[in-house]
C-alpha positions in Angstrom: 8.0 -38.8 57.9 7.4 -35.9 55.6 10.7 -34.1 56.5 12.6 -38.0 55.9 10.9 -38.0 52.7 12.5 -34.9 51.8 15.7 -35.2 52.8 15.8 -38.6 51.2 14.5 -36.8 48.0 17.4 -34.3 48.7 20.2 -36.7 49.0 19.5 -38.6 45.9 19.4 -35.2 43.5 22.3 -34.2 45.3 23.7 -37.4 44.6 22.4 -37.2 40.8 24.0 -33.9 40.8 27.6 -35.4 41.7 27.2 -38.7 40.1 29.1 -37.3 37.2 32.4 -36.3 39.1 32.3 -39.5 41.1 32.6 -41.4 37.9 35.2 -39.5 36.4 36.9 -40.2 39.7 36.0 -43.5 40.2 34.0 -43.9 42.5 33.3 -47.5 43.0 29.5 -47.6 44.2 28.6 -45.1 41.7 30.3 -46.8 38.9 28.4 -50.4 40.1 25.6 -48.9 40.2 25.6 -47.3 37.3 26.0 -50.8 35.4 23.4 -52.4 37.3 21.2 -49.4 36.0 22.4 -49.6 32.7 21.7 -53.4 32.7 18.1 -53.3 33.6 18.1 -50.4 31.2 19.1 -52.5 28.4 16.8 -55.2 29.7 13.6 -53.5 30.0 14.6 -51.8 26.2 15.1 -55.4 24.9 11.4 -56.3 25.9 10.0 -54.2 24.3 11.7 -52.5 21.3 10.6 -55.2 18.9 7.4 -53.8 20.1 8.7 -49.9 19.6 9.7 -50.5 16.2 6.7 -52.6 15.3 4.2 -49.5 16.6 6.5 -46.6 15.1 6.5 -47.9 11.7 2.4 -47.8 11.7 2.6 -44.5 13.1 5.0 -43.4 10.3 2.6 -45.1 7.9 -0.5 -43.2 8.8 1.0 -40.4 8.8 2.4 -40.5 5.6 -1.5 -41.5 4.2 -2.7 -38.8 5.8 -0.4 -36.4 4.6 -1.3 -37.7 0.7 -5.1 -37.3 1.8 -4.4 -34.2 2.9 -2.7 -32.9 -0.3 -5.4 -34.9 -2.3 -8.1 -33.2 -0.9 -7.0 -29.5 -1.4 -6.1 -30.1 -4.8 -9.2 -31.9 -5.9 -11.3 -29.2 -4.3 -9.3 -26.8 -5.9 -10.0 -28.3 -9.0 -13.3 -28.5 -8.8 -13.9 -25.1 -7.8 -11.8 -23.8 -11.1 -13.2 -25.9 -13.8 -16.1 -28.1 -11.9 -17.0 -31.5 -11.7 -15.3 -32.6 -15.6 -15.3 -36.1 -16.5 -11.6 -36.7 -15.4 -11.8 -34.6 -11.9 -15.2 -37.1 -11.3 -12.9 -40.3 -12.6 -9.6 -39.2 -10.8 -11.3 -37.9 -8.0 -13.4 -40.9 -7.4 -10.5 -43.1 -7.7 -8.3 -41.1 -5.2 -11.1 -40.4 -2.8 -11.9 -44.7 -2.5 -7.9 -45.3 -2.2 -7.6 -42.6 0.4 -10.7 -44.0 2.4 -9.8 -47.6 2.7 -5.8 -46.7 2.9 -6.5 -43.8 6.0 -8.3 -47.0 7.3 -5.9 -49.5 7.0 -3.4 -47.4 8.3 -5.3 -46.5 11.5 -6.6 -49.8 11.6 -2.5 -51.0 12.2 -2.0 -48.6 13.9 -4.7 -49.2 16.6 -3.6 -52.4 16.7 -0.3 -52.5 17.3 -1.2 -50.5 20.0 -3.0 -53.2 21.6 0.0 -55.3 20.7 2.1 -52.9 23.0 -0.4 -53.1 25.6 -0.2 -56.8 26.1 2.7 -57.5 28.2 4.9 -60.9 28.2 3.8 -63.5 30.4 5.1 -66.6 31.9 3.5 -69.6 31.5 4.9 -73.3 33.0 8.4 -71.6 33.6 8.4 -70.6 29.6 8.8 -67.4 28.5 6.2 -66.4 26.0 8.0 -64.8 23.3 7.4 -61.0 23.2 7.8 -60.5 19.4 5.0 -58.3 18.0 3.7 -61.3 15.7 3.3 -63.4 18.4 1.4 -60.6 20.3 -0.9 -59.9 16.9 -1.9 -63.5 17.0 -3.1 -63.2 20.4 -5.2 -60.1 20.0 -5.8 -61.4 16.2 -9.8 -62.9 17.5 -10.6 -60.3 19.9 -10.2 -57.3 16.5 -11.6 -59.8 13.9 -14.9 -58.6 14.0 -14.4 -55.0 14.7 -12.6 -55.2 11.2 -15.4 -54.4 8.4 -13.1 -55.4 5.2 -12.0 -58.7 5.9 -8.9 -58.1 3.3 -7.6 -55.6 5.1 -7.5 -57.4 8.3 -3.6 -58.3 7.1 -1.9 -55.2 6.0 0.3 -57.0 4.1 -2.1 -58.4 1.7 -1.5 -57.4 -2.0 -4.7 -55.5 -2.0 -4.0 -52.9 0.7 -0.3 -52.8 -0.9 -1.5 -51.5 -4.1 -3.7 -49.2 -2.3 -0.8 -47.4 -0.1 1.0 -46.9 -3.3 -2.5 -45.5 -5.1 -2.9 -43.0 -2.5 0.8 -42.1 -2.5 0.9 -41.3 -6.4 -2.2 -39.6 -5.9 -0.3 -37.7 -3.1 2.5 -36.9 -4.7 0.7 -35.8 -7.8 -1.5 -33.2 -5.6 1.6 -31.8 -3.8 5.1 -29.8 -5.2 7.3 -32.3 -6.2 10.9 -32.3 -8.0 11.4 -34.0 -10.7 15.0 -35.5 -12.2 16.5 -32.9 -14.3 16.9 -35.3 -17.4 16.1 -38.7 -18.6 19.3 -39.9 -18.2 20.2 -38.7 -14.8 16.1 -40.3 -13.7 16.9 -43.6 -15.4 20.0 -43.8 -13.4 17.8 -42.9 -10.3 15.4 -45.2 -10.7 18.1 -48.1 -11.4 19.9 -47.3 -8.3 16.2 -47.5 -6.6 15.0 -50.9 -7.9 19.2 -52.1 -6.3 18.0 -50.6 -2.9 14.5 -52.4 -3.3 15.6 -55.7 -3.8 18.5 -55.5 -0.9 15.5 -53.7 1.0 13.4 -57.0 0.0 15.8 -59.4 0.5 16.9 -57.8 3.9 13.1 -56.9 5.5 10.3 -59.3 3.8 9.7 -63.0 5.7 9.2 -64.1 2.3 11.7 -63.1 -0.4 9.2 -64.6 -3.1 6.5 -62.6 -1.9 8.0 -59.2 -1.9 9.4 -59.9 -5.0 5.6 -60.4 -6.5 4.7 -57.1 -4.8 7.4 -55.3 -6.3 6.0 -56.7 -9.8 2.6 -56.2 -9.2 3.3 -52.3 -8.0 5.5 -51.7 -11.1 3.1 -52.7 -13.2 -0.2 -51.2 -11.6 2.4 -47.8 -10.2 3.7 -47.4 -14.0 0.3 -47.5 -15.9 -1.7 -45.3 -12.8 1.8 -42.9 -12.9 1.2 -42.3 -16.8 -2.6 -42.0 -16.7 -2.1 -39.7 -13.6 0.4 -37.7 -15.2 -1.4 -37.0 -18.6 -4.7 -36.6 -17.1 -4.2 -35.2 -13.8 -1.3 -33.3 -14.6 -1.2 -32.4 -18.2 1.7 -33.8 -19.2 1.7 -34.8 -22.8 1.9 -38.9 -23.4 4.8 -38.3 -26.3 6.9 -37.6 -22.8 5.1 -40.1 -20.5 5.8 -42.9 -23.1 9.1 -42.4 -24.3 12.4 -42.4 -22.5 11.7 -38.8 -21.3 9.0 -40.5 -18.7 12.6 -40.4 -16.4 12.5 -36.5 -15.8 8.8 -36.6 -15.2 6.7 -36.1 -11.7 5.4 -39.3 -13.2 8.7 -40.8 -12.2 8.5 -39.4 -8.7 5.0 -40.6 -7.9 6.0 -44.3 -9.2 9.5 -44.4 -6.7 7.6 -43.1 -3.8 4.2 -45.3 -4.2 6.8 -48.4 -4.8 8.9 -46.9 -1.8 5.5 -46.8 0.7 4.1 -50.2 -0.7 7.5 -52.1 0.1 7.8 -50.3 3.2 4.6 -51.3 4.8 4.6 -54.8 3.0 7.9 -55.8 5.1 8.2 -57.9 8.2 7.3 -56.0 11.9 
């Protein structure tokens, strides 16, 4: 049986091997069942990419709060060991530290379960195919997470809240980390317009609810533009005769506000 086993073994990677050449020539077994392969290929991907997508984007999103953690954490240490606990490193740093905790948490609290939303395979009820899409799937591990959740607003991570606090951590980020900033006000402002274009197509094109994502957008230019000023006078020294006139567009302020905006719209959408 052994020695069948491995002959059988043999012949298919021998087969592998040649499947390239019998192609190219034609063959017509190996070109049927490549198809067929092909098919069910396609098939099995069509399950479950919804489901691919849905995971990688909380991966991508954890990993991009952690990163700002990350930065945020050296640089307020650094800061305190230079100059010590001042009223703005106690202020700043209190601010960024809360944003950081409950953002790290949401983040891993999506990810986790969209994991579980992977795990749950299709089933068949009646003949009917229950639909595989990842919101469907969330809604049936929705009760069995509930109470495993400590702060109930975060349960959705697509409440206005937990927006506003992906884009707090990511200013914060981006303020603790080397950035580059546009080299004049008039080639930022023309950055930033071209930005707030791809936004709304980004809106329009990845939010259920166009209205909603269109209040997000406000509510993180408004919160993202005051925290980006204060941040970048306080945090970064950078004098508020630049912050509040025209020259804000070739400021890090103007960096941290497009990526905080960039992060809450991106985790905000639909999937």
């Amino acid at each position: 049986m052994a020695v069948e086993q491995a002959s059988l073994a043999g012949f298919i990677l021998e087969y592998v091997e040649r499947l390239p050449a019998e192609l190219a020539g034609g063959d017509f077994f190996a070109v049927t069942a490549v198809l067929i392969f092909l098919y069910l290929a396609f098939y099995a991907l069509s399950k479950l990419t919804a489901l691919i997508v849905f995971f990688i984007k909380k991966i991508f999103l954890l990993a991009i709060v952690s990163l700002a953690c990350y930065h945020f954490a050296q640089t307020l240490s650094l800061r305190i060991a230079i100059n010590g606990f001042t009223q703005s490193t106690l202020l700043f740093g209190a601010v960024g530290s809360l944003a950081g905790v409950l953002g790290f948490y949401a983040a891993l609290y999506a990810a986790f379960h969209s994991a579980k939303n992977i795990k749950t395979m299709p089933r068949e009820n009646a003949g009917e195919p229950v639909k595989s899409e990842p919101q469907t799937l969330k809604t049936e591990s929705q009760s069995m997470l509930a109470n495993l959740n400590p702060f109930p607003t975060l349960r959705d991570d697509r409440r206005l809240e937990t927006v506003l606090t992906y884009l707090i951590i990511a200013e914060f980020g981006v303020f603790s980390s080397k950035t580059i900033a546009a080299p004049s006000a008039t080639v930022g402002l023309g950055f930033f317009t071209v930005f707030m274009i791809a936004a709304l197509l980004f809106i329009h094109q990845s939010y259920t609810h166009y209205g909603r994502g269109l209040k997000h957008l406000a509510a993180a230019i408004i919160v993202g533009g005051t925290l980006s000023i204060l941040l970048g006078h306080y945090w970064s020294g950078i004098p508020l005769t630049n912050l509040l006139s025209p020259r804000y567009f070739s400021t890090d302020s103007l960096v941290a506000l497009v990526t905080g905006l960039s992060v809450s719209l991106f985790m905000g959408s639909k999937g």
